[in-house]
C-alpha positions in Angstrom: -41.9 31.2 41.4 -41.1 31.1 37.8 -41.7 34.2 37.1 -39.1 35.7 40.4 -36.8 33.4 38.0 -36.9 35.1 35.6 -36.6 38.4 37.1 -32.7 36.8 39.0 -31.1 37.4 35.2 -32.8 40.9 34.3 -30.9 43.7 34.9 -27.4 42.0 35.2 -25.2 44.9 36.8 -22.6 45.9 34.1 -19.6 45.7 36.3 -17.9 41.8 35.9 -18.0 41.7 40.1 -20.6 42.6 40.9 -22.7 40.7 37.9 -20.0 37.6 39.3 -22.1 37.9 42.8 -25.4 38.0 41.4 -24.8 35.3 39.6 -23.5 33.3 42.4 -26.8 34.1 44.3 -28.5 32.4 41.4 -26.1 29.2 42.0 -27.4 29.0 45.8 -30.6 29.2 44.5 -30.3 26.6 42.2 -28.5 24.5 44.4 -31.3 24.8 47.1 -34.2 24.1 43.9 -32.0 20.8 43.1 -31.4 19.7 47.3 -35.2 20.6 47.7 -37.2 19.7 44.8 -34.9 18.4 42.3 -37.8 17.3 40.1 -39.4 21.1 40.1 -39.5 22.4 36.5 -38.3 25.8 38.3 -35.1 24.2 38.4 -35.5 23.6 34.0 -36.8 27.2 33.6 -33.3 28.8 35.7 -31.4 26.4 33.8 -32.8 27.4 30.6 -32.5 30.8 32.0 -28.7 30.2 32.5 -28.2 28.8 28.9 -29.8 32.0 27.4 -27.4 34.0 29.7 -24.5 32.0 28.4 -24.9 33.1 25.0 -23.6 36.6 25.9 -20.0 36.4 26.2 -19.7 39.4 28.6 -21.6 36.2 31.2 -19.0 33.7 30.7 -16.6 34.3 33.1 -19.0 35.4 35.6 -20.8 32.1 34.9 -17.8 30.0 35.7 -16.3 32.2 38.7 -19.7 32.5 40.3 -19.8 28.7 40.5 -23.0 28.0 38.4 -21.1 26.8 35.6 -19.8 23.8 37.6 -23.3 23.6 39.4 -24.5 22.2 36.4 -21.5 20.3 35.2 -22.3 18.3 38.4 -26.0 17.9 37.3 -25.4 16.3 33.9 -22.9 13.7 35.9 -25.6 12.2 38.3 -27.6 9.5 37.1 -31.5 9.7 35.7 -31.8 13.1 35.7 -34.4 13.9 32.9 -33.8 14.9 29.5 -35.3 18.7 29.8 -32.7 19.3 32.3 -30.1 17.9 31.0 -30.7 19.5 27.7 -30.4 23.0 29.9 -27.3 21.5 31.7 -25.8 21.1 28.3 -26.5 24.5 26.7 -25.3 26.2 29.7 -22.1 23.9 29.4 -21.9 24.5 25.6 -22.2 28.3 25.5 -20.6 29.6 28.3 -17.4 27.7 27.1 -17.5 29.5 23.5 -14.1 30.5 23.0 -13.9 30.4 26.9 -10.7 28.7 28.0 -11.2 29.6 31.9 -14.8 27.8 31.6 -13.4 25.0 29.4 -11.1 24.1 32.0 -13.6 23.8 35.0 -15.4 21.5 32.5 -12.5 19.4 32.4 -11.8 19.8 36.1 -15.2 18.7 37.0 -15.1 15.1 35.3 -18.0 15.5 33.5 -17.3 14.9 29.9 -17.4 11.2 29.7 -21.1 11.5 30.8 -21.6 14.0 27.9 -19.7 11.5 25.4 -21.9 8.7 26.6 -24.8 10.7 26.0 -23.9 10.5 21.9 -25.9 7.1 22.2 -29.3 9.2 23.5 -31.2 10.5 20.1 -33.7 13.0 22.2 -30.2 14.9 23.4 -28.3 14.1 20.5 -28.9 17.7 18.7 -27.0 19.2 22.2 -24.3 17.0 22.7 -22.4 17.1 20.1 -22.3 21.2 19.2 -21.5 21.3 23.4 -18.5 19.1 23.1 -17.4 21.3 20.1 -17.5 24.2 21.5 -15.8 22.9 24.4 -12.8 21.1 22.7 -12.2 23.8 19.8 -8.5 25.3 20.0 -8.7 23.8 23.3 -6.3 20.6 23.9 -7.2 19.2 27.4 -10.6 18.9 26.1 -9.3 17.0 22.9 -7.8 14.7 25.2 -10.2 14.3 27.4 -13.0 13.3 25.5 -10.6 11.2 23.1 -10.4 9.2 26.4 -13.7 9.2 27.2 -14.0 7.1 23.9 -15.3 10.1 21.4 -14.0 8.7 18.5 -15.5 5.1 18.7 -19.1 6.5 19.4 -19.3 8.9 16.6 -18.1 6.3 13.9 -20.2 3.8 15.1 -23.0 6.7 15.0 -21.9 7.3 11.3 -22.2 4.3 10.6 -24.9 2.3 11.6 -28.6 3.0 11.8 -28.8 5.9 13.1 -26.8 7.8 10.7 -29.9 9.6 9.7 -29.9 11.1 13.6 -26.4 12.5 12.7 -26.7 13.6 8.9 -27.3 17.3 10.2 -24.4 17.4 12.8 -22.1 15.6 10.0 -20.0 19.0 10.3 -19.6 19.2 13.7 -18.8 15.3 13.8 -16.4 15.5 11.4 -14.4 18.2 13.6 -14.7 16.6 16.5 -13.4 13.5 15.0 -10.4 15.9 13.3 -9.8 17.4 16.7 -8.6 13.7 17.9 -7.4 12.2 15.0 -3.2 12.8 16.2 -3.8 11.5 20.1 -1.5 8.8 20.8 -3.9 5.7 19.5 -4.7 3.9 22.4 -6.8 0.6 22.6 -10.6 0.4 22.1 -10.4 4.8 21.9 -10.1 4.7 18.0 -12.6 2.7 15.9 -10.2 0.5 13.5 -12.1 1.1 10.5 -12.6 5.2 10.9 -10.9 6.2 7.6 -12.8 3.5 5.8 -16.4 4.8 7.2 -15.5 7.8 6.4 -14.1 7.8 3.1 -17.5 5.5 2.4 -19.8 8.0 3.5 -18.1 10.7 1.0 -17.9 9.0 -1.8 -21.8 7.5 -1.5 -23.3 10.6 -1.0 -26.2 11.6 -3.1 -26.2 13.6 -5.8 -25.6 17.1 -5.6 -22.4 16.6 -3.2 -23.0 18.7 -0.2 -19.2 19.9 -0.5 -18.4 20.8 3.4 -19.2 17.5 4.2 -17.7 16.1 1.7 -14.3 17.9 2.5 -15.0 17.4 6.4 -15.4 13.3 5.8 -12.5 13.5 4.1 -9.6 15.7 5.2 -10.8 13.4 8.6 -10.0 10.4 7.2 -6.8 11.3 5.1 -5.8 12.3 8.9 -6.2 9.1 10.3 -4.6 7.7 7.3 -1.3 9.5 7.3 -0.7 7.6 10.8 1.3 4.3 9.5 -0.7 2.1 12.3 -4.0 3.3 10.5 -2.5 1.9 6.7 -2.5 -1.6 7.5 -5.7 -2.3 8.5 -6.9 -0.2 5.8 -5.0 -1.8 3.4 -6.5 -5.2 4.6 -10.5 -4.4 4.6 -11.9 -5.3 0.8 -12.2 -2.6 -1.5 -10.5 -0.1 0.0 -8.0 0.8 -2.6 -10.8 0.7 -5.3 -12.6 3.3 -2.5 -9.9 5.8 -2.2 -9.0 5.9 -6.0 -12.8 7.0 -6.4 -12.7 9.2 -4.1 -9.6 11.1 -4.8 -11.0 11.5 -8.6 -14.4 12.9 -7.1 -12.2 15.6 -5.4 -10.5 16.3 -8.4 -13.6 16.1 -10.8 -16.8 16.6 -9.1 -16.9 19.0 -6.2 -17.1 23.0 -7.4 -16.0 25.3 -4.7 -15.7 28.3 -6.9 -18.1 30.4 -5.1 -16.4 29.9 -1.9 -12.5 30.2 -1.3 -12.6 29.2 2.2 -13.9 25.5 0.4 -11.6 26.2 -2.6 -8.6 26.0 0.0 -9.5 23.3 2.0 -10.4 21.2 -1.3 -6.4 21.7 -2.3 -5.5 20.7 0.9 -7.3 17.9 0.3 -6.2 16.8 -3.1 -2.7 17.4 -1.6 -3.2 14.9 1.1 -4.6 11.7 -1.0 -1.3 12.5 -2.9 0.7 12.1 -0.2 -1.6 9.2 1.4 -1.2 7.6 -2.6 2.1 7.6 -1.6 2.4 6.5 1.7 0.1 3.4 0.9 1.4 2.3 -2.7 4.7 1.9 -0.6 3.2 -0.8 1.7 3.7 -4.1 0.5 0.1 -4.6 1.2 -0.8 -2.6 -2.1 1.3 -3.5 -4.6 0.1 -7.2 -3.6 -3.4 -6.1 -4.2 -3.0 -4.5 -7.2 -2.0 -6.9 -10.3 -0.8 -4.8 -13.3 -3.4 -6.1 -15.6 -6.1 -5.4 -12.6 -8.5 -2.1 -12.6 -6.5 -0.2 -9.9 -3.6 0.0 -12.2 -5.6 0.3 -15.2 -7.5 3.4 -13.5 -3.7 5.0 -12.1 -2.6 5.0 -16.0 -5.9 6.1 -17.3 -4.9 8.7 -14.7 -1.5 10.0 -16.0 -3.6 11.8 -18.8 -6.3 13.6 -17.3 -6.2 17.2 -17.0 -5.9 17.4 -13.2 -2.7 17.8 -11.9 -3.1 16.1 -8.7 -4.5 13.4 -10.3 -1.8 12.6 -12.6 1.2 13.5 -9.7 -0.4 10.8 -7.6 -0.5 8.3 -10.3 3.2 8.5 -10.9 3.9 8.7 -7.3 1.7 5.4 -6.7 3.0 3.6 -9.8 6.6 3.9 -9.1 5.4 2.4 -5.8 4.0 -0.5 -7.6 6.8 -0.7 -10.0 9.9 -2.1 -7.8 11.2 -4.7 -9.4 12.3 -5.1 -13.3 9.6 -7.8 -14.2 7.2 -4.8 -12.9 9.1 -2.1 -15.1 9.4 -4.6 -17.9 5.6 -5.3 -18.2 4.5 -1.6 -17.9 6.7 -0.3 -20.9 6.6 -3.4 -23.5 3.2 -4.4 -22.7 1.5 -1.7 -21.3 3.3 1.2 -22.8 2.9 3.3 -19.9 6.0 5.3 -20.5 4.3 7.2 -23.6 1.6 9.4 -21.9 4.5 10.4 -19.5 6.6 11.5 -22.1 3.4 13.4 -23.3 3.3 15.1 -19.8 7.2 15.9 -20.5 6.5 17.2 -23.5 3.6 20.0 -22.6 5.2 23.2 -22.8 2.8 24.5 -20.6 3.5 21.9 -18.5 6.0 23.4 -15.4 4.3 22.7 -12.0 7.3 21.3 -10.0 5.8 18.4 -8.0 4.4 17.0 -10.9 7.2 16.9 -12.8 9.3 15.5 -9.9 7.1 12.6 -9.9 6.8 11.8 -13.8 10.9 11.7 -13.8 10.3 9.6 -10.7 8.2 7.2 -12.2 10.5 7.6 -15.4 13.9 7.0 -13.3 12.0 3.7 -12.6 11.2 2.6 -15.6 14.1 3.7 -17.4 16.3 1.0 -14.7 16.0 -2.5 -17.4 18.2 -2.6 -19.2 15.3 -3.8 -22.0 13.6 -0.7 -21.5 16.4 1.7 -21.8 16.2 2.2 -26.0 12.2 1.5 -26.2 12.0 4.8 -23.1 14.6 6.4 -25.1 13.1 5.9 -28.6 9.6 7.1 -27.7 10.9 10.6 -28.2 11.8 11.1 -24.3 15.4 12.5 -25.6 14.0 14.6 -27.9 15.3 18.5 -27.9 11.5 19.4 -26.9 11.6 17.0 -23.9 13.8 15.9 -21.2 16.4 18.6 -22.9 13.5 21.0 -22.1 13.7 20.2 -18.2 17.6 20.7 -18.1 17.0 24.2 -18.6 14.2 24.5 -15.9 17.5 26.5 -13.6 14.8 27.6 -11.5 13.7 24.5 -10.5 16.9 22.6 -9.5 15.2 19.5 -7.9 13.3 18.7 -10.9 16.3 19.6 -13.6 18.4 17.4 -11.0 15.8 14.5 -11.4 15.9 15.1 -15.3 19.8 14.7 -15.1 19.5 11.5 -13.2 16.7 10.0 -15.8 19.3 11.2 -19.0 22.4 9.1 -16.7 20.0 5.7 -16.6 19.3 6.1 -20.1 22.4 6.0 -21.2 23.9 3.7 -19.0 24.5 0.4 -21.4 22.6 1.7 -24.1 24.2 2.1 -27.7 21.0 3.5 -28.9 20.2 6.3 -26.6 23.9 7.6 -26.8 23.6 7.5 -30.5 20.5 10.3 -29.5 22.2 12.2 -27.4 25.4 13.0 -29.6 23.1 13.4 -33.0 23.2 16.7 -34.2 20.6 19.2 -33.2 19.8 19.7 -36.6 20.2 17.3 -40.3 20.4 20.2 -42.0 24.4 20.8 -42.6 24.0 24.3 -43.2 22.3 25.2 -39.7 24.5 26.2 -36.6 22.9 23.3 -34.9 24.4 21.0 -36.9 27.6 21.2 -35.2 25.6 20.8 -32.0 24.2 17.8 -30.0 21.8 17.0 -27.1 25.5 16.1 -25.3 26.6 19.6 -25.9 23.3 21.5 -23.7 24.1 18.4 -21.0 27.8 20.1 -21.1 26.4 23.7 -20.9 24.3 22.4 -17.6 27.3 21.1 -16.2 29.3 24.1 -17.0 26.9 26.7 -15.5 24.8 24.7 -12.4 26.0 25.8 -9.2 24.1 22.8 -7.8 26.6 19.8 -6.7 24.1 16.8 -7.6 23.5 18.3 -10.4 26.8 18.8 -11.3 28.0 15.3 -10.5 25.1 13.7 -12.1 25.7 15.7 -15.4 29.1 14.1 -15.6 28.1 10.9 -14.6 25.4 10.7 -17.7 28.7 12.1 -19.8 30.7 9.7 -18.4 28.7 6.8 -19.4 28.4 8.3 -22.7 32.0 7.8 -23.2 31.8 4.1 -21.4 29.3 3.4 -24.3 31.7 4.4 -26.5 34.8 3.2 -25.6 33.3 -0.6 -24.6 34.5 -3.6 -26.3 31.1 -4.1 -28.6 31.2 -0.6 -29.6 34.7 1.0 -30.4 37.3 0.3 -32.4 41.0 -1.6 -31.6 43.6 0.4 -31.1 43.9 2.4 -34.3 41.4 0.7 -36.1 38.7 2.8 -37.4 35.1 2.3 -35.9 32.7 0.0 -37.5 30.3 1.4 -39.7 27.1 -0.2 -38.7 28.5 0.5 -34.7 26.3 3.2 -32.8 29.4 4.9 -32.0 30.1 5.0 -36.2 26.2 6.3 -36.3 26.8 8.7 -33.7 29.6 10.9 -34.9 31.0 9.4 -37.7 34.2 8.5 -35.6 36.0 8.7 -32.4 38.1 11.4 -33.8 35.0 13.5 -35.4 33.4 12.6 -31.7 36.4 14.5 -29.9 36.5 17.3 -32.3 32.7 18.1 -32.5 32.5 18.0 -28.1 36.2 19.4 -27.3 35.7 20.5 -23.8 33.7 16.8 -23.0 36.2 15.8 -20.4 36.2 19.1 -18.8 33.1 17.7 -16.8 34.3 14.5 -16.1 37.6 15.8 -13.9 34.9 16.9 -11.3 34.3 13.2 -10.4 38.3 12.4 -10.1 39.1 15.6 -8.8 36.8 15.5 -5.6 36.7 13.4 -2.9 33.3 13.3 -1.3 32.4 10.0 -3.3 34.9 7.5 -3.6 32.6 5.0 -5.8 32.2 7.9 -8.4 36.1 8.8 -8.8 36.6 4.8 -9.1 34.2 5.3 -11.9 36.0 7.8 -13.9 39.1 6.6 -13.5 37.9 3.1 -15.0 36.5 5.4 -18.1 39.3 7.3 -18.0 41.5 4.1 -18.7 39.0 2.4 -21.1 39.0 6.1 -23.3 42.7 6.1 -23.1 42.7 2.5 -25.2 42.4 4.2 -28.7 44.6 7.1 -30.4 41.6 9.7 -30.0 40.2 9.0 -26.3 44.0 8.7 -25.2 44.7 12.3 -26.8 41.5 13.8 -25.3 42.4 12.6 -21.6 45.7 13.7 -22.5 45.2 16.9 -23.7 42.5 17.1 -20.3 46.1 16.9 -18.4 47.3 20.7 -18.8 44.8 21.1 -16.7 47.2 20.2 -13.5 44.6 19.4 -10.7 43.6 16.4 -12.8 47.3 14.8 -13.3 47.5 15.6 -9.3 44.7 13.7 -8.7 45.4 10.7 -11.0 48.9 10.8 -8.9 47.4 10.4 -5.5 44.9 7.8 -7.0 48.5 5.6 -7.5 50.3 6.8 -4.4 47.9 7.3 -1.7 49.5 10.6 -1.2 49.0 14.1 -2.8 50.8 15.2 -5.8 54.4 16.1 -5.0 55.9 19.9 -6.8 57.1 18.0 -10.1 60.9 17.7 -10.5 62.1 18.8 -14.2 64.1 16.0 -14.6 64.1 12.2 -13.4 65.5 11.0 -10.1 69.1 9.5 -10.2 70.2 10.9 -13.5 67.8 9.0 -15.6 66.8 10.3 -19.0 63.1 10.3 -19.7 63.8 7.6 -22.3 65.0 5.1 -19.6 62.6 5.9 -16.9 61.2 2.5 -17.5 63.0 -0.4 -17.5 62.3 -1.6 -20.9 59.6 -0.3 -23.6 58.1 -4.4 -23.9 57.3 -3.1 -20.0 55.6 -0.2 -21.0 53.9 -2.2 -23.7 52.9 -4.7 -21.6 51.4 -2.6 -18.6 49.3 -0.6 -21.2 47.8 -3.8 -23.1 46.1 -4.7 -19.0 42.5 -4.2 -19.2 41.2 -1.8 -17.1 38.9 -3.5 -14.1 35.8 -2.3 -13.3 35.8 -0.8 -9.9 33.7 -2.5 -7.1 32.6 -2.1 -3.4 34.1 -5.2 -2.1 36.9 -5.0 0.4 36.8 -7.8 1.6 37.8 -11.6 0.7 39.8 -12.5 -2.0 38.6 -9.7 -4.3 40.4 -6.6 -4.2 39.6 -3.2 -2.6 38.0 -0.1 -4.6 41.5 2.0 -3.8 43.6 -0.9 -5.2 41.5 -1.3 -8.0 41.5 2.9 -8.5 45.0 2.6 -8.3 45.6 -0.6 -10.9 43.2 1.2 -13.4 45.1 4.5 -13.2 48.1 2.8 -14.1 47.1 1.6 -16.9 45.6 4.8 -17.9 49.2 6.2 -17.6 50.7 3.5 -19.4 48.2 3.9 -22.1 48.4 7.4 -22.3 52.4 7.5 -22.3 52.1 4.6 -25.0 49.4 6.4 -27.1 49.2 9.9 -27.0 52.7 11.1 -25.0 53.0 14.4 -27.2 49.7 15.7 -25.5 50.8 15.4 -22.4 52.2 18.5 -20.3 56.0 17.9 -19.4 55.6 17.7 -15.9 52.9 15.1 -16.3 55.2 13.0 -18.5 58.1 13.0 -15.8 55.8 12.3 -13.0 53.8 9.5 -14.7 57.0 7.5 -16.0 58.6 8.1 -12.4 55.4 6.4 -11.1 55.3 3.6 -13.8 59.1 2.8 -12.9 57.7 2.9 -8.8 54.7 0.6 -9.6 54.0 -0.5 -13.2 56.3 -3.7 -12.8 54.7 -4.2 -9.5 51.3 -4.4 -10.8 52.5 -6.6 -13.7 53.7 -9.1 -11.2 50.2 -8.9 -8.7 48.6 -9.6 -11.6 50.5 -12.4 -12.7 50.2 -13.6 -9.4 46.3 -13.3 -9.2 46.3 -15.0 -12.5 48.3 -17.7 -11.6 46.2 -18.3 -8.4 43.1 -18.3 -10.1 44.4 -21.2 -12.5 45.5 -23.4 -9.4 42.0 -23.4 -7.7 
């Protein structure tokens, strides 16, 4: 009998009909050995028969349209049937749905794959089942999902991870895949084992010594997977050790696995390294992690040791993670003055070779944070971050506008409040009075970038950092009374000598701070100019550079609808009603008067007792007109003159009596 077997699949006829036919005359016959005499071993020698047959791809089809193919699919799902057959069921199964969709789906039709999954906890079959469920699920989706319901994922980690692991060391590959292949189904209770990414991040970072690098990479590309899925984090976060287990990890990708001889590993290790970067990420921002990780504790200790090793992944995700951490200013505080993590950044910064874009981005990142205390802002800026070599370097990255944007915005929080870091930027480039740098500061190339960046945030953040330049400036601790000379110990004094050598040397500095009045897009930063705008216009030289910033007519049309609501109107040559220009006011002491109101900081309350940003834009411009009528009136362009005494005749005397009011309301509380 065996040997008439043997002879049903010699000969197969080469037409796909015909061969179909034969082969469904096998199929009777094997459904008559199985009715008849079930426990026959001719019944293991056609299947066997069948499974060699499989291998040849021009068989598949016929194997599933002839019916044998779900023949046996209906064998492996009955109960006791012994483990020679079923080991023939399975290759049958397996090979005849190698890249196979037709036969994949009649697997899937037939019900039988949660009979192979539960077979994952038989060793004598175990070699079978799991390459047959790969080859049935590869590419395929219906079979993903089906055996992710049939509870693959929980019987593979637990095979991983218990006793049997052994069993399953061979297979890791193919386990790893299948694990991959339902890694982004909807998580559904008691189908995904809570602690996957754990087990497997475990088994890659204990394996002996030499790494065996595909399993390596398949253990972990599997469990960054499961980890970029937010409801995986937690419970992650929460089992002991597990931060200290992906750090290691990550720096054995970085360090210890050598895919040079094969680029198809060399690939999938970048992938990988790309992914605990974004994980880092994803993790450090759960509150979880920062909780678990003390700044004097050995996570953070390993993230800095990080920042200055030569890999670049490495030292990305350590900023990336950090700035995580860092989220308050007790955090930022400790890391700079006792930790002094800021300096190997600025060592990053300053590598000339150093130009790999998402490494950058997240240094600046980090930096931006950092940079936020107002403690910090001179000890960042003094460690040589503003040096020409340095964060200068990154304005001129045009190129890369995302990281010369994030450079801008680092310079801006610098600056902000700081005496000591403006006194940097506006130093010349060079001590030595005979070099053309000399006449040439740090401010001047943030200028230039302003000037010639077609890239709005960068634009807007450019003259932001210049505005608060000028705020330093022009603050009550560090410039002068009206036309007093500055100090000589001030930082303004140190920075350019005076407010008049500071306006000569950078000429054209309020050409970048119109943008922020002159558009509208963001109402917060036009209140902010105009508040600079007003404090600049309290002494002789500020007042003559806004002035002189007038001819310019979009900006005095701008400062005009600030006060009116209303857009500019063509400027009359001469005042309303027959007024001279001399009596456009109704007294000088009012002019006088109006211009010696300080300027208010703008705010975002509207609400309450405090006043609106667009009454406090238009307060603060008045006062800028009245200062700069009371100052610098020569500079001024004639229509501008007109226009601003017309509107200090409308509302100067107005505002002098709200305030009055407001003050006299505020004593009677």
């Amino acid at each position: 009998m065996s040997s008439s077997i043997s002879q049903l699949f010699d000969n197969f006829p080469d037409n796909e009909v015909q061969r179909t036919k034969a082969l469904g005359r096998v199929a009777d016959i094997a459904r008559n050995l199985w009715k008849g005499e079930p426990g026959s071993s001719n019944l293991d020698i056609l299947a066997q028969k069948a499974g060699d047959a499989a291998r040849i791809e021009t068989n598949r089809i016929p194997i599933g349209e002839s019916g044998l193919l779900e023949f046996f699919c209906s064998v492996v799902s009955t109960q006791g049937v012994r483990s020679s057959l079923i080991i023939q069921c399975l290759r049958i199964i397996g090979n005849s749905s190698a890249d196979t969709d037709k036969n994949r789906a009649k697997v899937v039709a037939s019900g039988c794959l949660p009979i192979i999954v539960s077979l994952l906890n038989n060793d004598s079959v175990l070699a079978y089942v799991i390459p047959v469920l790969f080859n049935i699920s590869v590419d395929y989706e219906p079979a993903q999902k089906a055996i992710y319901q049939a509870g693959v994922n929980p019987e593979l980690v637990s095979l991983i991870s218990g006793p049997r692991l052994e069993n399953a060391a061979p297979l890791m590959s193919y386990i790893c895949k299948l694990l991959g292949f339902v890694a982004t189904q909807e998580p559904e209770a008691n189908l995904v084992h809570p602690g996957t990414p754990f087990i497997l991040l475990s088994l890659a970072n204990n394996q002996p010594s030499p790494i065996d690098t595909e399993d390596f990479l398949g253990q972990v590309s599997v469990a960054l997977t499961y980890l970029s899925q937010e409801q995986f984090q937690q419970t992650f976060l929460e089992t002991e050790g597990s931060i200290d287990l992906i750090l290691q990890t990550f720096s054995l990708a970085c360090e210890d696995i050598d895919t040079s001889q094969d680029p198809d590993n060399e690939t999938q290790l970048q992938q990988v390294q790309t992914a605990f970067t974004a994980t880092l990420a994803d993790l450090s921002a759960q509150p979880l992690f920062a909780s678990s990780c003390p700044l004097d504790g050995p996570e953070v200790q390993t993230l800095q040791g990080w920042i200055s090793r030569p890999h670049i992944p490495l030292r990305s995700a350590a900023c990336l993670t950090l700035g995580n951490i860092a989220r308050s200013d007790e955090k930022c505080i400790y890391l700079v003055q006792q930790r002094a993590i800021h300096k190997p950044l600025i060592e990053n910064i300053a590598d000339q070779g150093n130009s790999d874009a998402g490494l950058l981005h997240s240094i600046l990142g980090f930096l931006k944070n950092l940079a936020i205390p107002a403690e910090n802002k001179p000890i960042v800026g003094g460690a040589g971050l503003l040096e020409i070599d340095v964060l200068p370097r990154i304005w001129s990255l045009d190129t890369q506008t995302q990281v010369q944007f994030d450079a801008v915005s680092l310079t801006r929080l610098l600056l902000v409040g700081c005496p000591e870091n403006v006194h940097r930027m506006c130093a010349p480039l060079s001590e030595d009075a005979a070099s053309s740098s000399h006449i040439r500061s740090k401010l001047h190339l943030l200028m230039d970038l302003n000037e010639r960046s077609d890239q709005e945030p960068t634009q807007m953040e450019a003259a932001r950092a210049i505005t608060a330049i000028c705020r330093v400036l022009h603050s009550r601790d560090n410039s002068p009374a009206p036309g007093e000379e500055i100090a000589t110990d001030s930082p303004s004094a140190t920075t350019a000598g005076s407010l008049s050598a500071f306006y000569k040397t950078h000429s054209t500095i309020t050409d970048a701070m119109q943008r922020l009045i002159q558009q509208t897009k963001f109402p917060a930063l036009r209140s902010e100019q105009v508040f600079v705008f007003a404090l600049m216009a309290r002494t002789s030289e500020g007042a003559a550079a806004v002035a002189r910033a007038m001819h310019q007519g979009e900006l005095a049309d701008a400062i005009v609808e600030i006060v009116t609501g209303s857009p500019a109107p063509t400027p009359s040559t001469s005042p309303p009603n027959g007024e001279s220009e001399q009596t456009a006011l109704s007294s000088l002491s009012d002019l006088r008067q109006l211009a010696n109101l300080e300027a208010q900081a703008p705010t975002n309350a509207t609400t309450g007792a405090q006043k609106s940003m667009r009454d406090v834009d238009r307060e603060n411009a008045l006062v800028l007109i009245a200062e700069l009528l009371q100052r610098s009136p020569n500079d001024l362009p004639h229509d501008a003159k007109v226009t601003f005494k017309r509107l200090l005749k409308e509302g100067g005397q107005r505002l002098l009596l709200e305030r009055e009011d407001s003050k006299g309301e505020g004593e009677s509380v």
